[in-house]
VOPAGU-2260 file (C-alpha; in pm, 1 decimal, decimal comma):
REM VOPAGU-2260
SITE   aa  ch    i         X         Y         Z
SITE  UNK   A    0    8598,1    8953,6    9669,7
SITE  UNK   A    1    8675,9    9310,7    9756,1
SITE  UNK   A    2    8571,3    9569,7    9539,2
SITE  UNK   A    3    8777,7    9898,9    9537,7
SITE  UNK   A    4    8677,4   10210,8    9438,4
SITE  UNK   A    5    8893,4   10495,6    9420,2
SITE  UNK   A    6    8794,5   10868,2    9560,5
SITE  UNK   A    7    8955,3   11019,5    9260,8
SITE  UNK   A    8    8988,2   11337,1    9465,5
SITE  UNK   A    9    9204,2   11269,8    9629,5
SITE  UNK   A   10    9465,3   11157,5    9340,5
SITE  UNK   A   11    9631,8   11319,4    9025,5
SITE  UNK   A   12    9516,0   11645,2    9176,9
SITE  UNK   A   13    9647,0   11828,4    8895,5
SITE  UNK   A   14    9407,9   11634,2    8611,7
SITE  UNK   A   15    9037,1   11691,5    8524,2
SITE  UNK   A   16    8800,1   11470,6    8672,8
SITE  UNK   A   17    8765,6   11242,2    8351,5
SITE  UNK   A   18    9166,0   11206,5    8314,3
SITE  UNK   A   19    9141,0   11089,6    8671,1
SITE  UNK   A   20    8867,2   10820,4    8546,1
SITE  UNK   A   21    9114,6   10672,9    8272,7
SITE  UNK   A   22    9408,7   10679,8    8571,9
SITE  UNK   A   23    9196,0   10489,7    8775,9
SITE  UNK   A   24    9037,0   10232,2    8477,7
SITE  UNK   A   25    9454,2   10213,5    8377,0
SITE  UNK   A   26    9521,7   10077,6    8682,0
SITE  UNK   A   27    9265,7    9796,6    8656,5
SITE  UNK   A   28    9010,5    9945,0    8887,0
SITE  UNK   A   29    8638,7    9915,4    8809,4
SITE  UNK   A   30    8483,0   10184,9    9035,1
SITE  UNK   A   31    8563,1   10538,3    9097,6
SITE  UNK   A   32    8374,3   10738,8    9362,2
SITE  UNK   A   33    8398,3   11161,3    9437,9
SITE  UNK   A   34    8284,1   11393,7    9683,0
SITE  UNK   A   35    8101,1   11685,3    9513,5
SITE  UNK   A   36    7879,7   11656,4    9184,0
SITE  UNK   A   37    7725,2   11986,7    9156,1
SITE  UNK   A   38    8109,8   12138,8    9050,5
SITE  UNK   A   39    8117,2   11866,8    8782,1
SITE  UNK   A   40    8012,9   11785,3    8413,5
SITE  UNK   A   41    7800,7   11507,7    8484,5
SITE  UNK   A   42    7717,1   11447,0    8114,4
SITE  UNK   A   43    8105,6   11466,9    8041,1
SITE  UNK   A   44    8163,3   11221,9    8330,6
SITE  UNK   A   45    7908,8   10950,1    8275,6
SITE  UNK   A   46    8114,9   10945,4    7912,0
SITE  UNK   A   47    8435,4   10912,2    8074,0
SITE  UNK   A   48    8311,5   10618,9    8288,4
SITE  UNK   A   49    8147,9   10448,2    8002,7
SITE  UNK   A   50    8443,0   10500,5    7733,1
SITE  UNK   A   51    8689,3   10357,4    7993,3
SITE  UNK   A   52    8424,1   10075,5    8118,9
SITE  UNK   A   53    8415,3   10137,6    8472,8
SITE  UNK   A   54    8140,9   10278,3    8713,6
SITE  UNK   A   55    8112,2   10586,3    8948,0
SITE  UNK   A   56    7977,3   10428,8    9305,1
SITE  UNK   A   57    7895,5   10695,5    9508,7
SITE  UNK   A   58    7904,8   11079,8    9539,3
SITE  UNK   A   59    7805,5   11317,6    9843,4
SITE  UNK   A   60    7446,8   11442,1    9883,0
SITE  UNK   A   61    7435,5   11809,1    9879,6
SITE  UNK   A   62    7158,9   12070,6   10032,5
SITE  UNK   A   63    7110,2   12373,8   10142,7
SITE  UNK   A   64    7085,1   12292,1   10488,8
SITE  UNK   A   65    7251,9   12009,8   10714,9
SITE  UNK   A   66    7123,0   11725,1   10925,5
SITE  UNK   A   67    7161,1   11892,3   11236,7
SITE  UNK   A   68    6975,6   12199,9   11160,8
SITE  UNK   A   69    6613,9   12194,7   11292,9
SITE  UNK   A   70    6346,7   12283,8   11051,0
SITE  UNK   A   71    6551,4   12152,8   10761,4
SITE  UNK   A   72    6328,0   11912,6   10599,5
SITE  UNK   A   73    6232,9   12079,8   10305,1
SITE  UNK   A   74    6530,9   12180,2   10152,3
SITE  UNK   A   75    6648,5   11845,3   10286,1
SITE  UNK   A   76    6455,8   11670,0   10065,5
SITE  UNK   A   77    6527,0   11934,5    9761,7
SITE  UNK   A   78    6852,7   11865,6    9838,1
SITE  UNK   A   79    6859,4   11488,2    9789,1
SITE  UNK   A   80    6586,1   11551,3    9500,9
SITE  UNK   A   81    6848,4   11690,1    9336,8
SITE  UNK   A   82    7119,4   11468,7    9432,9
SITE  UNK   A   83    6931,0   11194,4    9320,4
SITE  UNK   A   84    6896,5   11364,5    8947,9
SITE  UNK   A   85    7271,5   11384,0    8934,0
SITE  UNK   A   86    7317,1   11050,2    9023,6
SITE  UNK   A   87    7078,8   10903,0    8776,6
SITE  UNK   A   88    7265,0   11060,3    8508,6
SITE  UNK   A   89    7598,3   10853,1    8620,3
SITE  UNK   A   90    7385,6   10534,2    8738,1
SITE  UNK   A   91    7510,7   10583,0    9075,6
SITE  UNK   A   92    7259,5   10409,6    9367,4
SITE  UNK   A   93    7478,5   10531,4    9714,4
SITE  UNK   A   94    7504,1   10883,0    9833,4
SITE  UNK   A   95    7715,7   10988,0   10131,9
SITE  UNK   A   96    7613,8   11227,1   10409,0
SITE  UNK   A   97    7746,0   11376,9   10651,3
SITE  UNK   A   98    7599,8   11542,5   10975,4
SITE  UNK   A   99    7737,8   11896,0   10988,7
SITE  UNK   A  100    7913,2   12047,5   11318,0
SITE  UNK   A  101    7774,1   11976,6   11692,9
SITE  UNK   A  102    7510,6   12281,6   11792,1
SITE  UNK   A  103    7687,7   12435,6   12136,6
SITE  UNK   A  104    7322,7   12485,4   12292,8
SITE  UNK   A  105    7186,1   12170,8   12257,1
SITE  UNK   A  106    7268,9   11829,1   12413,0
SITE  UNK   A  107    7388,3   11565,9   12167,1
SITE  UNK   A  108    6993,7   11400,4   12231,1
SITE  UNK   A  109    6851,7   11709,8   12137,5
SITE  UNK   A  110    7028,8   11667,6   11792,4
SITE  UNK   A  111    7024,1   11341,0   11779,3
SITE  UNK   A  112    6615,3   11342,5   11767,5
SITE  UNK   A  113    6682,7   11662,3   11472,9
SITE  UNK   A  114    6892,0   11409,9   11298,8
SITE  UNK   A  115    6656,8   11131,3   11313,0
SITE  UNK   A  116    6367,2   11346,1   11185,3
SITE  UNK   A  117    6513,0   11468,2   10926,4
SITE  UNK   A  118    6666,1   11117,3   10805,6
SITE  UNK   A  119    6301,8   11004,3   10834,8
SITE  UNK   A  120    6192,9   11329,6   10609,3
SITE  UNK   A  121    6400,1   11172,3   10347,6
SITE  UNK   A  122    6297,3   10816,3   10319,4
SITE  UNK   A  123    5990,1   10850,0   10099,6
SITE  UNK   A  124    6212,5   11009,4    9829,6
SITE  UNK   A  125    6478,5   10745,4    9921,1
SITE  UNK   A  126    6232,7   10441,6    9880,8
SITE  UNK   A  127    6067,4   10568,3    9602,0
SITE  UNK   A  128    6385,5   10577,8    9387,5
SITE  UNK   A  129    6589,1   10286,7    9527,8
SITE  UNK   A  130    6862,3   10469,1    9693,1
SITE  UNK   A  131    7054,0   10435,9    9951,8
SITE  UNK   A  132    7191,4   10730,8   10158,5
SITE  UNK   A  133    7516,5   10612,9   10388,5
SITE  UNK   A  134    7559,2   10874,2   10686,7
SITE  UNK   A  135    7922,4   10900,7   10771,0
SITE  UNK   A  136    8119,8   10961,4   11138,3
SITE  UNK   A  137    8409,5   11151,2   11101,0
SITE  UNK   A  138    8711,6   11181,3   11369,0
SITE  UNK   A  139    8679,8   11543,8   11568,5
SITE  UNK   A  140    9047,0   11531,9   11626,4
SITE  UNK   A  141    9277,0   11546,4   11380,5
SITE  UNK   A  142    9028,9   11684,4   11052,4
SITE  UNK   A  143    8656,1   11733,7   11154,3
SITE  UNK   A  144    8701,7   11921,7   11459,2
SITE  UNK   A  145    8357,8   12004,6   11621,1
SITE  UNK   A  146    8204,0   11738,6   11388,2
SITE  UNK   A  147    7885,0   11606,8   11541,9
SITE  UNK   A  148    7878,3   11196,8   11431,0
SITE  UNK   A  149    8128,3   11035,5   11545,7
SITE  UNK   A  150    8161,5   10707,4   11675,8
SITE  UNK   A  151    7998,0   10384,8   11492,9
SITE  UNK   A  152    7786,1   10328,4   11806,6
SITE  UNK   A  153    7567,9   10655,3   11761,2
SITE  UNK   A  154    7555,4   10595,5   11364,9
SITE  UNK   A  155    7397,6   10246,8   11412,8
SITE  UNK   A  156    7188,0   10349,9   11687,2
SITE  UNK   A  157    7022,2   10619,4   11415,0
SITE  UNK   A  158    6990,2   10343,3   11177,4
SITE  UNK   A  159    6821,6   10164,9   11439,6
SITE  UNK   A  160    6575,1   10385,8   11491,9
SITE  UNK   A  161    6523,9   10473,7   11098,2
SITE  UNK   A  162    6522,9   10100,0   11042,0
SITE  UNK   A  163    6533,8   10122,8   10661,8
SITE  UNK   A  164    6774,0    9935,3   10434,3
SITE  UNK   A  165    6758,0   10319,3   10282,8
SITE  UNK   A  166    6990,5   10421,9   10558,4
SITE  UNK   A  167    7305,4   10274,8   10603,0
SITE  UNK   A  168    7651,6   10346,8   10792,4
SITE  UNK   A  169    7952,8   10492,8   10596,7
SITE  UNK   A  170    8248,2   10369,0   10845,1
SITE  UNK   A  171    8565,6   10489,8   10739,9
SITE  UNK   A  172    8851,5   10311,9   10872,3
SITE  UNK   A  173    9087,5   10629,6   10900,1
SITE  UNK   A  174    8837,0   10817,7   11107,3
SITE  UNK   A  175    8711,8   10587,4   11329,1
SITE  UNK   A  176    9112,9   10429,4   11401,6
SITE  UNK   A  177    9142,8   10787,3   11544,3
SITE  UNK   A  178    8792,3   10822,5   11734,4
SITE  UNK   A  179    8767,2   10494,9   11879,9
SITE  UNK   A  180    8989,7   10230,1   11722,3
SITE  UNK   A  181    8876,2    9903,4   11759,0
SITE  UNK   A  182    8821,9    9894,2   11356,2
SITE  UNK   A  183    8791,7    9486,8   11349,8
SITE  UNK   A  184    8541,6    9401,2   11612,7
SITE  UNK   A  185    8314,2    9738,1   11510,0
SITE  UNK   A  186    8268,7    9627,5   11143,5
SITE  UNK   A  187    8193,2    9310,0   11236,9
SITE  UNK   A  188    7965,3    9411,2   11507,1
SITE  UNK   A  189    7733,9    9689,9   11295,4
SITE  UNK   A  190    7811,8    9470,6   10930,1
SITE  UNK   A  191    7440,0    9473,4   10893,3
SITE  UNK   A  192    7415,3    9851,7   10903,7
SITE  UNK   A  193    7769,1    9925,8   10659,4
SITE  UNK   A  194    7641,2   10055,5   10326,2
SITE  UNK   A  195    8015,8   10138,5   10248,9
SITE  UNK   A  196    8341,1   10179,7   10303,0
SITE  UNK   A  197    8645,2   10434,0   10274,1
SITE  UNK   A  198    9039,1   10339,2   10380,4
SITE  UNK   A  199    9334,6   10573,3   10441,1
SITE  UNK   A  200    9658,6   10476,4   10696,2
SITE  UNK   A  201    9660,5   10630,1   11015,4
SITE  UNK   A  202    9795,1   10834,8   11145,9
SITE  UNK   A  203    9866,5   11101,2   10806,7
SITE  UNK   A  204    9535,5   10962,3   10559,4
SITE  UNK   A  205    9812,1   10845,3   10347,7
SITE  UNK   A  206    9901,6   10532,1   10191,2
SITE  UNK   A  207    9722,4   10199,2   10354,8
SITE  UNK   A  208   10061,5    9981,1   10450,2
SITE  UNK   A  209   10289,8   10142,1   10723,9
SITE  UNK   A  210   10097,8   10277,2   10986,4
SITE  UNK   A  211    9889,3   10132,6   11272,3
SITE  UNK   A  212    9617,1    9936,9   11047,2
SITE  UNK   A  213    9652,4    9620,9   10900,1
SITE  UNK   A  214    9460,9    9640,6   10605,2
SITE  UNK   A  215    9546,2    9292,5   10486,5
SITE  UNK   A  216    9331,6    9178,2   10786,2
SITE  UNK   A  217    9064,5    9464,6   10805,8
SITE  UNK   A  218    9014,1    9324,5   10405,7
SITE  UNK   A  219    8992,1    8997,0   10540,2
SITE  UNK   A  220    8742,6    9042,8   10797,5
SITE  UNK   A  221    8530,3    9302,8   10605,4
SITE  UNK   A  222    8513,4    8987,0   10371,3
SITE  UNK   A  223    8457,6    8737,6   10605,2
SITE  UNK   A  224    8115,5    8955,2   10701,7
SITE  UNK   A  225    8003,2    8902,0   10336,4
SITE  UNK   A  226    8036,3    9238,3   10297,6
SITE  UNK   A  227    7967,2    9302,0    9890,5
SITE  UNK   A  228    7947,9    9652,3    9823,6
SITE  UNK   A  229    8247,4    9897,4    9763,8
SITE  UNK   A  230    8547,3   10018,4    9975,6
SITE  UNK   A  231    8668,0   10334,9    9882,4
SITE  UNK   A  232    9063,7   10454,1    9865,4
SITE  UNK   A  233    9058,3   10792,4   10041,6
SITE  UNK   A  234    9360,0   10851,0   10089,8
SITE  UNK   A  235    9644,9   11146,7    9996,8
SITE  UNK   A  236    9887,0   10944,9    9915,2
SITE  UNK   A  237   10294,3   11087,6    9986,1
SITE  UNK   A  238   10462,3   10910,5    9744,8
SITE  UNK   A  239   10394,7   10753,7    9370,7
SITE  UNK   A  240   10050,6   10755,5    9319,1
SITE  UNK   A  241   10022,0   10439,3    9088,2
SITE  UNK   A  242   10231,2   10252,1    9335,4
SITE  UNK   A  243   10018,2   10349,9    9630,7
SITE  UNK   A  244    9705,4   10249,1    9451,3
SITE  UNK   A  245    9835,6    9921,6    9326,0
SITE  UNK   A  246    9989,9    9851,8    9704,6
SITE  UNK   A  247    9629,9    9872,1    9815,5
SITE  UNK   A  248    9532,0    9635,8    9537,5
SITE  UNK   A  249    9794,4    9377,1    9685,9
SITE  UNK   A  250    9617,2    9403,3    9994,9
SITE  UNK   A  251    9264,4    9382,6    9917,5
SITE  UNK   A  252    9409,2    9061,9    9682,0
SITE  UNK   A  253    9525,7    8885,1    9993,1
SITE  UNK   A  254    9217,2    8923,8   10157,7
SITE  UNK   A  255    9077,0    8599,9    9878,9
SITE  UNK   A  256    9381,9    8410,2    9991,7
Protein backbone atom coordinates (compact mmCIF):
# COMPACT_ATOMS: atom_id res chain seq x y z
CA UNK A 1 0.00 0.00 0.00
CA UNK A 2 1.30 3.47 -0.62
CA UNK A 3 1.04 5.92 1.91
CA UNK A 4 0.85 9.64 0.82
CA UNK A 5 1.62 12.42 2.66
CA UNK A 6 1.11 15.78 1.53
CA UNK A 7 3.88 18.78 1.94
CA UNK A 8 1.14 21.14 2.82
CA UNK A 9 3.48 23.92 1.73
CA UNK A 10 3.30 23.69 -1.05
CA UNK A 11 -0.74 23.86 -1.38
CA UNK A 12 -3.60 26.36 -0.44
CA UNK A 13 -0.79 28.85 -0.04
CA UNK A 14 -3.12 31.40 1.00
CA UNK A 15 -4.51 29.27 4.33
CA UNK A 16 -2.89 28.83 7.79
CA UNK A 17 -1.07 25.81 8.35
CA UNK A 18 -4.02 24.04 10.31
CA UNK A 19 -6.70 24.97 7.43
CA UNK A 20 -4.20 23.25 5.21
CA UNK A 21 -4.41 20.08 7.70
CA UNK A 22 -8.35 19.85 7.32
CA UNK A 23 -7.73 20.35 3.20
CA UNK A 24 -5.54 17.61 3.27
CA UNK A 25 -7.69 15.16 5.99
CA UNK A 26 -10.90 16.39 3.41
CA UNK A 27 -9.37 14.86 0.78
CA UNK A 28 -8.96 11.48 2.49
CA UNK A 29 -5.30 11.76 3.20
CA UNK A 30 -3.86 10.47 6.49
CA UNK A 31 -0.42 12.20 6.64
CA UNK A 32 0.67 15.68 6.15
CA UNK A 33 4.38 16.60 6.21
CA UNK A 34 6.11 20.53 6.16
CA UNK A 35 9.34 22.01 5.82
CA UNK A 36 9.98 24.46 8.70
CA UNK A 37 8.64 24.01 12.43
CA UNK A 38 10.32 26.70 14.26
CA UNK A 39 7.78 29.45 12.20
CA UNK A 40 4.87 27.32 13.45
CA UNK A 41 2.40 26.79 16.45
CA UNK A 42 3.31 23.43 17.22
CA UNK A 43 0.78 23.16 20.10
CA UNK A 44 -1.93 24.63 17.62
CA UNK A 45 -0.81 22.06 15.01
CA UNK A 46 -0.60 18.82 16.91
CA UNK A 47 -4.56 19.95 17.62
CA UNK A 48 -5.26 20.36 14.10
CA UNK A 49 -3.81 16.90 13.28
CA UNK A 50 -5.58 15.23 16.08
CA UNK A 51 -9.16 17.02 15.60
CA UNK A 52 -9.02 16.02 11.88
CA UNK A 53 -7.40 12.38 12.70
CA UNK A 54 -4.47 12.40 10.63
CA UNK A 55 -0.64 12.54 11.41
CA UNK A 56 2.25 15.00 10.60
CA UNK A 57 5.27 12.57 9.15
CA UNK A 58 8.10 14.52 8.88
CA UNK A 59 9.45 18.12 9.17
CA UNK A 60 13.06 19.60 8.35
CA UNK A 61 15.79 19.64 11.02
CA UNK A 62 16.95 23.06 11.66
CA UNK A 63 20.49 24.46 13.18
CA UNK A 64 22.53 27.00 13.30
CA UNK A 65 25.06 25.63 11.19
CA UNK A 66 24.97 23.14 8.09
CA UNK A 67 26.45 19.75 7.34
CA UNK A 68 29.11 20.97 5.33
CA UNK A 69 30.53 23.42 7.66
CA UNK A 70 33.59 22.08 9.59
CA UNK A 71 33.54 22.48 13.28
CA UNK A 72 29.77 22.30 13.35
CA UNK A 73 29.07 19.61 15.73
CA UNK A 74 27.88 21.34 18.55
CA UNK A 75 25.32 23.42 17.38
CA UNK A 76 24.65 20.42 15.16
CA UNK A 77 23.54 18.52 17.77
CA UNK A 78 21.62 21.68 19.52
CA UNK A 79 20.13 21.90 16.45
CA UNK A 80 18.57 18.44 16.17
CA UNK A 81 18.13 18.65 20.16
CA UNK A 82 15.80 20.99 19.39
CA UNK A 83 14.31 19.58 16.39
CA UNK A 84 13.69 16.60 18.15
CA UNK A 85 11.57 18.66 21.00
CA UNK A 86 9.38 19.99 18.25
CA UNK A 87 8.79 16.85 16.86
CA UNK A 88 7.81 15.12 20.02
CA UNK A 89 5.19 17.57 20.52
CA UNK A 90 3.50 16.45 16.97
CA UNK A 91 4.65 12.63 17.39
CA UNK A 92 6.65 12.96 14.38
CA UNK A 93 9.78 10.13 14.22
CA UNK A 94 11.55 11.41 10.53
CA UNK A 95 13.38 14.62 10.09
CA UNK A 96 14.77 15.80 6.75
CA UNK A 97 18.19 17.32 6.13
CA UNK A 98 19.74 18.77 3.81
CA UNK A 99 23.55 19.39 3.12
CA UNK A 100 23.94 23.12 2.49
CA UNK A 101 25.91 24.58 -0.70
CA UNK A 102 29.34 22.93 -2.10
CA UNK A 103 32.54 24.85 -0.28
CA UNK A 104 34.62 26.32 -3.58
CA UNK A 105 38.05 25.45 -1.70
CA UNK A 106 37.59 22.13 -0.89
CA UNK A 107 37.27 18.93 -2.99
CA UNK A 108 33.91 17.18 -2.73
CA UNK A 109 36.15 14.34 -0.36
CA UNK A 110 37.19 16.96 1.76
CA UNK A 111 33.42 17.62 2.52
CA UNK A 112 32.35 14.55 2.17
CA UNK A 113 34.60 13.35 5.36
CA UNK A 114 32.94 17.01 7.16
CA UNK A 115 29.65 15.52 6.30
CA UNK A 116 30.25 12.17 7.60
CA UNK A 117 31.59 13.51 10.93
CA UNK A 118 29.15 15.49 11.62
CA UNK A 119 26.29 12.83 10.71
CA UNK A 120 28.25 10.63 13.14
CA UNK A 121 28.14 13.70 15.86
CA UNK A 122 24.49 13.24 15.70
CA UNK A 123 23.77 9.62 16.15
CA UNK A 124 23.95 9.34 19.93
CA UNK A 125 21.11 11.92 20.16
CA UNK A 126 19.49 10.10 17.17
CA UNK A 127 19.66 6.56 18.87
CA UNK A 128 18.86 7.67 22.07
CA UNK A 129 15.44 9.05 21.00
CA UNK A 130 14.46 6.71 18.15
CA UNK A 131 14.71 9.00 15.28
CA UNK A 132 15.49 8.87 12.14
CA UNK A 133 17.18 11.75 10.22
CA UNK A 134 16.72 11.28 6.12
CA UNK A 135 19.54 13.42 4.29
CA UNK A 136 18.19 14.63 1.02
CA UNK A 137 20.05 15.25 -2.71
CA UNK A 138 18.69 17.96 -4.41
CA UNK A 139 19.10 18.75 -8.36
CA UNK A 140 21.90 21.77 -8.86
CA UNK A 141 20.21 22.68 -12.04
CA UNK A 142 17.07 23.88 -12.23
CA UNK A 143 16.41 24.92 -8.07
CA UNK A 144 19.46 24.11 -5.80
CA UNK A 145 22.10 25.56 -7.79
CA UNK A 146 25.55 25.06 -6.07
CA UNK A 147 23.84 22.44 -3.81
CA UNK A 148 26.43 20.01 -2.53
CA UNK A 149 24.38 16.29 -2.37
CA UNK A 150 23.33 15.36 -5.23
CA UNK A 151 23.13 12.17 -6.78
CA UNK A 152 21.69 8.92 -4.84
CA UNK A 153 25.12 7.27 -5.28
CA UNK A 154 27.01 9.76 -2.86
CA UNK A 155 23.88 9.76 -0.35
CA UNK A 156 24.08 5.93 0.05
CA UNK A 157 27.69 5.85 0.07
CA UNK A 158 27.38 8.30 3.44
CA UNK A 159 24.91 5.96 4.78
CA UNK A 160 27.33 3.38 4.16
CA UNK A 161 29.81 4.64 6.03
CA UNK A 162 27.37 5.90 9.03
CA UNK A 163 25.81 2.47 8.85
CA UNK A 164 22.92 3.29 11.19
CA UNK A 165 19.24 2.59 10.52
CA UNK A 166 19.35 6.39 12.15
CA UNK A 167 20.43 7.64 8.79
CA UNK A 168 18.52 7.13 5.89
CA UNK A 169 18.21 8.57 2.16
CA UNK A 170 15.44 11.15 1.30
CA UNK A 171 15.27 10.50 -2.70
CA UNK A 172 13.03 12.75 -4.28
CA UNK A 173 11.86 11.74 -7.56
CA UNK A 174 11.69 15.40 -9.08
CA UNK A 175 15.28 16.10 -8.20
CA UNK A 176 16.98 13.22 -8.97
CA UNK A 177 14.76 12.83 -12.71
CA UNK A 178 16.77 16.08 -13.33
CA UNK A 179 20.33 15.07 -11.80
CA UNK A 180 20.58 11.69 -12.99
CA UNK A 181 17.30 10.10 -14.08
CA UNK A 182 17.23 6.63 -13.91
CA UNK A 183 14.44 6.99 -10.98
CA UNK A 184 13.33 3.07 -11.29
CA UNK A 185 16.50 1.11 -11.16
CA UNK A 186 18.04 3.75 -8.29
CA UNK A 187 15.17 3.13 -5.80
CA UNK A 188 15.34 -0.23 -6.26
CA UNK A 189 19.01 -0.37 -6.08
CA UNK A 190 19.57 1.87 -2.58
CA UNK A 191 15.67 0.60 -1.19
CA UNK A 192 17.52 -0.44 1.88
CA UNK A 193 18.90 3.03 2.55
CA UNK A 194 15.24 5.16 1.49
CA UNK A 195 13.83 6.50 4.76
CA UNK A 196 11.35 8.53 2.50
CA UNK A 197 10.03 9.81 -0.26
CA UNK A 198 8.85 13.17 -2.04
CA UNK A 199 7.12 13.30 -5.85
CA UNK A 200 6.61 16.31 -8.15
CA UNK A 201 6.41 15.99 -12.37
CA UNK A 202 9.30 16.96 -14.18
CA UNK A 203 10.15 19.09 -15.73
CA UNK A 204 7.97 22.33 -13.76
CA UNK A 205 7.55 20.40 -9.87
CA UNK A 206 4.00 20.45 -10.82
CA UNK A 207 1.34 18.00 -10.97
CA UNK A 208 2.60 14.08 -11.11
CA UNK A 209 0.72 12.91 -14.61
CA UNK A 210 2.00 14.70 -17.85
CA UNK A 211 5.51 15.00 -17.84
CA UNK A 212 8.44 12.58 -18.26
CA UNK A 213 7.68 10.25 -15.04
CA UNK A 214 5.39 7.61 -14.84
CA UNK A 215 4.30 7.66 -11.49
CA UNK A 216 1.84 4.82 -11.89
CA UNK A 217 5.01 2.64 -12.31
CA UNK A 218 7.55 4.50 -9.98
CA UNK A 219 4.36 3.64 -7.28
CA UNK A 220 4.52 0.28 -8.43
CA UNK A 221 8.04 -0.43 -8.08
CA UNK A 222 8.58 1.67 -4.87
CA UNK A 223 5.93 -1.00 -3.72
CA UNK A 224 7.27 -3.87 -5.13
CA UNK A 225 10.63 -3.00 -2.81
CA UNK A 226 8.32 -3.28 0.27
CA UNK A 227 8.86 0.04 0.75
CA UNK A 228 6.35 1.04 3.93
CA UNK A 229 7.02 4.39 5.00
CA UNK A 230 5.60 7.69 3.44
CA UNK A 231 5.87 9.41 -0.01
CA UNK A 232 5.43 12.89 0.11
CA UNK A 233 3.41 15.24 -2.63
CA UNK A 234 5.81 18.14 -3.21
CA UNK A 235 4.64 19.53 -5.74
CA UNK A 236 3.20 23.31 -6.90
CA UNK A 237 0.58 22.26 -8.53
CA UNK A 238 -0.77 24.73 -11.88
CA UNK A 239 -4.11 23.93 -11.89
CA UNK A 240 -7.05 22.82 -9.25
CA UNK A 241 -5.47 21.87 -6.29
CA UNK A 242 -8.03 19.16 -5.08
CA UNK A 243 -7.91 17.65 -8.50
CA UNK A 244 -4.15 17.49 -8.59
CA UNK A 245 -4.04 15.86 -5.22
CA UNK A 246 -6.73 13.36 -5.89
CA UNK A 247 -4.94 12.60 -9.56
CA UNK A 248 -1.98 11.54 -7.48
CA UNK A 249 -4.26 9.44 -5.32
CA UNK A 250 -5.42 7.57 -8.63
CA UNK A 251 -1.97 6.82 -9.18
CA UNK A 252 -0.61 5.67 -6.03
CA UNK A 253 -4.21 3.45 -6.11
CA UNK A 254 -3.04 1.66 -9.22
CA UNK A 255 0.09 0.85 -7.84
CA UNK A 256 -2.22 -2.20 -5.48
CA UNK A 257 -3.68 -3.24 -8.79
Amino acid sequence: MVNLSVCIEMFWRDLSPEQKIQKAAGLGFKHVEFWSWSNKNLDSLAKSAKKNKLSIGAFCFEAAKRLVEPNAEEALVKGLEDSIAAAKKLKVKSLIITTGNERKAESFEVTRRTVVRNLKALLPTLEKNGMTLCIEPLNPIVDHVGYWLNKMSDAADICYEIDSPNVKILMDIYHQQLTEGNIIANLRQYAPLIGHFHTAGAPGRHELAGGDLDYASIFRAIEDTGYKNLIGLEFSPLNDTAAALREAQELAAKAAK
